[in-house]
N, CA, C and O atoms as a Tinker XYZ file with bonds, in Angstrom:
   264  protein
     1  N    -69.922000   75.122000 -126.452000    73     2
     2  CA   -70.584000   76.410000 -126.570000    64     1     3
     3  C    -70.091000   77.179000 -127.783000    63     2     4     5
     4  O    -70.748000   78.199000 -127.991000    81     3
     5  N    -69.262000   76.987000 -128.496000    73     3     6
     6  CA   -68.646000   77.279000 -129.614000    64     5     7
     7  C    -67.320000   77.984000 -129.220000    63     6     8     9
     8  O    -66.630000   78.296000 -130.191000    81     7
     9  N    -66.854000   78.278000 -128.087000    73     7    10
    10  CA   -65.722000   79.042000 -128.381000    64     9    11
    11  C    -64.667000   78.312000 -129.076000    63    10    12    13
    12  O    -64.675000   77.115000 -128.790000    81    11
    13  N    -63.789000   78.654000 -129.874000    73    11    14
    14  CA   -62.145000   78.884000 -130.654000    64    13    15
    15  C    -61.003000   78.298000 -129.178000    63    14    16    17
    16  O    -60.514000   77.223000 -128.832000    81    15
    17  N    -60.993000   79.505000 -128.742000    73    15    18
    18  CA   -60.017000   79.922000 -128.254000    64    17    19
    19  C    -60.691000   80.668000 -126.577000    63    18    20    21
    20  O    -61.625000   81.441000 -126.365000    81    19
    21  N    -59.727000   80.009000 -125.673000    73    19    22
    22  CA   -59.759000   80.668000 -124.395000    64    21    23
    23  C    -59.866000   81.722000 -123.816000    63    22    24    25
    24  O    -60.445000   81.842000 -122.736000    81    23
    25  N    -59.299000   82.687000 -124.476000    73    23    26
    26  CA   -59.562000   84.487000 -124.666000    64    25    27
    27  C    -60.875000   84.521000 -124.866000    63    26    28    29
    28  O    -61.458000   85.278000 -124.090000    81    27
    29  N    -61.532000   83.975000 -125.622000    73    27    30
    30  CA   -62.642000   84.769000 -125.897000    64    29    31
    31  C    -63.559000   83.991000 -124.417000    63    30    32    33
    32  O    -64.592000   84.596000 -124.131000    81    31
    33  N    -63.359000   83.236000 -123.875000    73    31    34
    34  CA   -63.750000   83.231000 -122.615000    64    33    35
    35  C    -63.424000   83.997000 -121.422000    63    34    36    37
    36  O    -64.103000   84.255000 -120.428000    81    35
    37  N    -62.113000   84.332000 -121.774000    73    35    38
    38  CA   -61.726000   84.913000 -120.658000    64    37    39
    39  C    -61.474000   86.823000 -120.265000    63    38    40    41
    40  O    -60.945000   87.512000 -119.393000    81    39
    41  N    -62.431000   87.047000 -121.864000    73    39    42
    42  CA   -62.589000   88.605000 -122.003000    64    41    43
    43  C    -64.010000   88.957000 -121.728000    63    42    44    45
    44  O    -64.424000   90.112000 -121.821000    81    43
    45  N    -64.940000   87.675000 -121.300000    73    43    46
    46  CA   -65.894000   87.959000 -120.517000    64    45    47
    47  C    -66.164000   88.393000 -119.494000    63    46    48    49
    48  O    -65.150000   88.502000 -118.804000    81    47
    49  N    -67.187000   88.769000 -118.927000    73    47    50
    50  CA   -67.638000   89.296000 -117.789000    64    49    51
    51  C    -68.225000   87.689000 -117.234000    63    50    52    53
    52  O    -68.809000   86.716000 -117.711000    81    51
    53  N    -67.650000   88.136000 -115.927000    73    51    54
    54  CA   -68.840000   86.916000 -114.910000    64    53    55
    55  C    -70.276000   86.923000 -114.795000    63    54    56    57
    56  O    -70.964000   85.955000 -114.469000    81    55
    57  N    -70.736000   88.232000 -115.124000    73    55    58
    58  CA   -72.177000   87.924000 -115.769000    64    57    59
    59  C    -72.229000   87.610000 -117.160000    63    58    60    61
    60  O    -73.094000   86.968000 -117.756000    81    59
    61  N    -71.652000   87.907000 -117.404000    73    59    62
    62  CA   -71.762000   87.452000 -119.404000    64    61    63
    63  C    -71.668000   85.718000 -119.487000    63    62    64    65
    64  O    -72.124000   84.837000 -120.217000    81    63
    65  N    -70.878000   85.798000 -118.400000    73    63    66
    66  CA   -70.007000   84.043000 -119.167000    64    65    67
    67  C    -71.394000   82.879000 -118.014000    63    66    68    69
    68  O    -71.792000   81.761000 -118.340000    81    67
    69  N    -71.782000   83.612000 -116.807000    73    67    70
    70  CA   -73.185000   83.057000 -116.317000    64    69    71
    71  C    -74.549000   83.124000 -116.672000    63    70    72    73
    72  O    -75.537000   82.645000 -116.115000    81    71
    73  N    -74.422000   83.858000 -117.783000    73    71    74
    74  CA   -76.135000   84.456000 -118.602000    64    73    75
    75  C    -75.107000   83.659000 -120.108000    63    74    76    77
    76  O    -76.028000   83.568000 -120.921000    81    75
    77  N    -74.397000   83.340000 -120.526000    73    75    78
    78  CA   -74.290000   81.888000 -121.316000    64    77    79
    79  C    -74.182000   81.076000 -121.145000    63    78    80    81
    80  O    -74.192000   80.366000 -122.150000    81    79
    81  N    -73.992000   80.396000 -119.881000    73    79    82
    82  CA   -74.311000   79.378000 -119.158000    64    81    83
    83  C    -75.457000   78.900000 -118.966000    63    82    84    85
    84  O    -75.529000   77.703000 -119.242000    81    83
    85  N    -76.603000   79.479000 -118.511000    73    83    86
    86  CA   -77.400000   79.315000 -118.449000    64    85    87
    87  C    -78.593000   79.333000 -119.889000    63    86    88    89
    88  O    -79.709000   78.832000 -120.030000    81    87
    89  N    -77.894000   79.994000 -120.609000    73    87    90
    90  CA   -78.567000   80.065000 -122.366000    64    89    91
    91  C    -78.294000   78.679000 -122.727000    63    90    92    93
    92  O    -79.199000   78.148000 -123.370000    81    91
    93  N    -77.135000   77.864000 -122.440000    73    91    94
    94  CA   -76.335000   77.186000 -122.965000    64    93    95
    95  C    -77.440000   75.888000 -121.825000    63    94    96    97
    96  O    -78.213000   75.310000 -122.589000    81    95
    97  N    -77.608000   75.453000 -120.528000    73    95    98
    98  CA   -78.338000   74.772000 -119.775000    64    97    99
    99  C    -79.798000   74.850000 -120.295000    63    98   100   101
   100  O    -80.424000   73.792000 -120.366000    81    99
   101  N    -80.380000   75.981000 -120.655000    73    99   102
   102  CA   -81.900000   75.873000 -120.863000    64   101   103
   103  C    -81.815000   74.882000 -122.742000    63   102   104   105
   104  O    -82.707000   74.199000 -123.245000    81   103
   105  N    -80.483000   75.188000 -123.293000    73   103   106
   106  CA   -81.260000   74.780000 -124.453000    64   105   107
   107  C    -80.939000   73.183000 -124.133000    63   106   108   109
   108  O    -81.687000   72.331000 -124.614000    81   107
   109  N    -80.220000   72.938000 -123.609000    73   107   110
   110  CA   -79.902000   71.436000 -122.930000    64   109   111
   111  C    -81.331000   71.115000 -122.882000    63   110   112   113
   112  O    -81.832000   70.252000 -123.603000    81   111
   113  N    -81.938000   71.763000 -122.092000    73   111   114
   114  CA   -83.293000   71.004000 -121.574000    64   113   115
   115  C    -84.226000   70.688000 -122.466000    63   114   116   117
   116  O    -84.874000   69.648000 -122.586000    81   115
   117  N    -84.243000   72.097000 -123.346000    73   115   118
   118  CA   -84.943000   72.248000 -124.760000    64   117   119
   119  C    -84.724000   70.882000 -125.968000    63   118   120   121
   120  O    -85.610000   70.445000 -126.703000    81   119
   121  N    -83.395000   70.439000 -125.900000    73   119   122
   122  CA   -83.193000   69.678000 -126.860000    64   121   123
   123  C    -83.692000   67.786000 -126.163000    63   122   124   125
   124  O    -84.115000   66.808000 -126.779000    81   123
   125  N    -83.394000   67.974000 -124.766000    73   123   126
   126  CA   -84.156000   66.698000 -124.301000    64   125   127
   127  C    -85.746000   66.564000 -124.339000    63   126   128   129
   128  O    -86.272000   65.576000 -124.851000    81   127
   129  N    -86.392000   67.469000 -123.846000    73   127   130
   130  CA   -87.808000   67.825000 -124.111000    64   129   131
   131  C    -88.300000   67.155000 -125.594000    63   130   132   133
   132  O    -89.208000   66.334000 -125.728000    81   131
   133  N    -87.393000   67.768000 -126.744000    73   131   134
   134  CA   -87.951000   67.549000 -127.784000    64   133   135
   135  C    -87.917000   66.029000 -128.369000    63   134   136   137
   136  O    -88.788000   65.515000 -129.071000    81   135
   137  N    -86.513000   65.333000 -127.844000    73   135   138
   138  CA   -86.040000   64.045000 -127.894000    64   137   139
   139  C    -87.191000   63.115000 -127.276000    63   138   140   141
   140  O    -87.567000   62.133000 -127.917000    81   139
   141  N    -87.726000   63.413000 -126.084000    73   139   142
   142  CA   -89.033000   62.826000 -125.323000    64   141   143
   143  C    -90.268000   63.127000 -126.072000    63   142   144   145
   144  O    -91.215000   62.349000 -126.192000    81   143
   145  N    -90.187000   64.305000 -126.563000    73   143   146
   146  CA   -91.488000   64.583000 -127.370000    64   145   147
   147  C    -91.855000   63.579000 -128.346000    63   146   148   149
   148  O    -92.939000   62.995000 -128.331000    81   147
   149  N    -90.414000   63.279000 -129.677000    73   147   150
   150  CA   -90.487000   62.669000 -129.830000    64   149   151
   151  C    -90.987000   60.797000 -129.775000    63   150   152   153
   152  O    -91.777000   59.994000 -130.272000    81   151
   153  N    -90.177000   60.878000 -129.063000    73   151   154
   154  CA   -90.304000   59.121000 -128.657000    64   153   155
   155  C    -91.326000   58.765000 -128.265000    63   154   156   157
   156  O    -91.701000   57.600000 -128.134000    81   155
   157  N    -92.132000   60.126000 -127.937000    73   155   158
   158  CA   -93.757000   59.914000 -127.171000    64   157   159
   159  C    -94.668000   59.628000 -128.590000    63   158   160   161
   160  O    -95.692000   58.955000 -128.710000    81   159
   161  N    -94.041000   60.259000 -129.434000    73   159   162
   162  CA   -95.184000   60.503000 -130.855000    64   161   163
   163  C    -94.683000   59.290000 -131.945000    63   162   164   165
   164  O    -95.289000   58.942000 -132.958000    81   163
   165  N    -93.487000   58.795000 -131.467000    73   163   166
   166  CA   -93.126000   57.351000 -131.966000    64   165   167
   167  C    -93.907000   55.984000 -131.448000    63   166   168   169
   168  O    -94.253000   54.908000 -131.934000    81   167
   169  N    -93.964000   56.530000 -130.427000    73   167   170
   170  CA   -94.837000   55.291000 -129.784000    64   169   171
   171  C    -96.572000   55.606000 -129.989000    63   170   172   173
   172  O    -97.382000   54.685000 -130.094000    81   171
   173  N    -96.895000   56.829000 -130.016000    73   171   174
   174  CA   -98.422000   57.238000 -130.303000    64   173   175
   175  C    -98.553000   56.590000 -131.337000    63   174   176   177
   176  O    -99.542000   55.877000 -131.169000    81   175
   177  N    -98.088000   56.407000 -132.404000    73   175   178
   178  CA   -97.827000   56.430000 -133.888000    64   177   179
   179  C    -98.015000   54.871000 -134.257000    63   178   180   181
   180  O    -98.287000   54.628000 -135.433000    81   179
   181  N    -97.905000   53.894000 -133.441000    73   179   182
   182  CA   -97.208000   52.450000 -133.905000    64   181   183
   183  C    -98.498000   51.891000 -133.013000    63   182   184   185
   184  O    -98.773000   50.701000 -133.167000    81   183
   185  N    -99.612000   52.970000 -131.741000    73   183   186
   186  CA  -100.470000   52.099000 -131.167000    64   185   187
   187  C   -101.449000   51.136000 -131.881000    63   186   188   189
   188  O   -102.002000   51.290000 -132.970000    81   187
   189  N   -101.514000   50.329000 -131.198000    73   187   190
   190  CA  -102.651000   49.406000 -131.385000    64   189   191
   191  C   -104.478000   49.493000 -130.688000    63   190   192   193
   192  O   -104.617000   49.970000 -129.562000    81   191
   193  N   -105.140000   49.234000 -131.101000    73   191   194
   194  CA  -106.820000   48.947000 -130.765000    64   193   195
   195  C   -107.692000   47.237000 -130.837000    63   194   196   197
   196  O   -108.005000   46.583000 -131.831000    81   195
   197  N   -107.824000   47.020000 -129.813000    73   195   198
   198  CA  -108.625000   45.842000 -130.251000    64   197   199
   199  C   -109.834000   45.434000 -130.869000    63   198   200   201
   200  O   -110.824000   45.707000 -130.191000    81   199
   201  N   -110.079000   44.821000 -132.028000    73   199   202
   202  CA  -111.159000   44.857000 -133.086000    64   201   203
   203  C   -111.167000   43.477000 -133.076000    63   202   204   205
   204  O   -110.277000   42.788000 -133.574000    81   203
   205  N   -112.590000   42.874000 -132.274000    73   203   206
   206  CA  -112.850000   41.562000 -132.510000    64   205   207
   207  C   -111.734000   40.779000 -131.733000    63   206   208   209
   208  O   -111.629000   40.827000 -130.507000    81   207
   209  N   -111.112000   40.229000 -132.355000    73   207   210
   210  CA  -109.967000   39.191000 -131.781000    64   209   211
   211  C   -108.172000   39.871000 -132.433000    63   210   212   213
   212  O   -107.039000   39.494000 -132.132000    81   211
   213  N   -108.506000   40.651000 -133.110000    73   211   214
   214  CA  -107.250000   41.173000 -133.463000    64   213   215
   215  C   -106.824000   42.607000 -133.051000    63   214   216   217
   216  O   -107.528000   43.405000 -132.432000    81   215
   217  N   -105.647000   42.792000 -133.461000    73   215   218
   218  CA  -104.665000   44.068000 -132.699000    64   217   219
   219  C   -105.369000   45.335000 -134.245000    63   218   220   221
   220  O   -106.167000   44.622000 -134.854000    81   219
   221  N   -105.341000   46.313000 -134.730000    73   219   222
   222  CA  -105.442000   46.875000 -135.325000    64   221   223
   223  C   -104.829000   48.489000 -134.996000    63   222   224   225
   224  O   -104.771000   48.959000 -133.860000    81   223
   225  N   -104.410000   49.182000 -136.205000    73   223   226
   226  CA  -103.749000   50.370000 -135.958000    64   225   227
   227  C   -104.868000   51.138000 -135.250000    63   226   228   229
   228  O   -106.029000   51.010000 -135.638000    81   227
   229  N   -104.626000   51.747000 -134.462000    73   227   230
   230  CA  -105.605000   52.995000 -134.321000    64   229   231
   231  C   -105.137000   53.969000 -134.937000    63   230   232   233
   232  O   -105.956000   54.859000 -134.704000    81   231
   233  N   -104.014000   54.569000 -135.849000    73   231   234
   234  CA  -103.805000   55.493000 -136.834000    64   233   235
   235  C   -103.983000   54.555000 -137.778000    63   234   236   237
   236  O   -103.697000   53.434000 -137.358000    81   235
   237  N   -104.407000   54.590000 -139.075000    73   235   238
   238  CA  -104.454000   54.141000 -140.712000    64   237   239
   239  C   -103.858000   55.064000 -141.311000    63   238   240   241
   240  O   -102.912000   54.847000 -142.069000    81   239
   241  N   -104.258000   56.060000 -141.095000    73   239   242
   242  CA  -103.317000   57.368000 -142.375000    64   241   243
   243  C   -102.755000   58.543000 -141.349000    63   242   244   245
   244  O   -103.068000   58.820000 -140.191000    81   243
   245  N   -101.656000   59.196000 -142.393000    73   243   246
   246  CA  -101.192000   60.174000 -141.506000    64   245   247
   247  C   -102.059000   60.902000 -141.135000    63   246   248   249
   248  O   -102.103000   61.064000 -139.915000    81   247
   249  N   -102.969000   61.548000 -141.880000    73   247   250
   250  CA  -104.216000   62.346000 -141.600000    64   249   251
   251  C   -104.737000   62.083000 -139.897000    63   250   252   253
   252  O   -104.881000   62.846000 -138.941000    81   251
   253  N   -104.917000   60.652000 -140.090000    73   251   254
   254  CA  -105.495000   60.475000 -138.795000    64   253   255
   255  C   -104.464000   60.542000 -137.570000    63   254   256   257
   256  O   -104.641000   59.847000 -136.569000    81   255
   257  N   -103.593000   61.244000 -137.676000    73   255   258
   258  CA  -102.110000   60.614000 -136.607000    64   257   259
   259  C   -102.003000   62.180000 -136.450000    63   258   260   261
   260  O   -102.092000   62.602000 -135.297000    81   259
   261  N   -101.798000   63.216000 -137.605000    73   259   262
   262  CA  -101.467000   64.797000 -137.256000    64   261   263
   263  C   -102.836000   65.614000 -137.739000    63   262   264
   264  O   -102.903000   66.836000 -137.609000    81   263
């Protein structure tokens, strides 16, 4: 969470140090979310389409992907 030093934890308030706790848990979630977001748009990105007898991109250009 960045603290130094133990004092500066321990010159908190029990609401202070539980309303950064919880700042500190939501961005947890925030940073997995985006990690999944990812990996979702990694795999969007690399799909395939069937054309005839072969695999083909269904993106060709970035254009067509964003």
């Amino acid at each position: 969470m960045g603290y130094k030093h133990l004092s500066e934890i321990e010159d908190m308030s029990l609401y202070e140090y539980e309303m950064k706790m919880q700042a500190f848990n939501l961005s947890q979630v925030d940073k997995q979310h985006e990690m999944h977001m990812q990996a979702w748009l990694n795999h969007q990105v690399t799909a395939t389409k069937e054309s005839g007898k072969k695999q083909v991109p269904v993106f060709k250009k970035y254009e067509d992907f964003f």
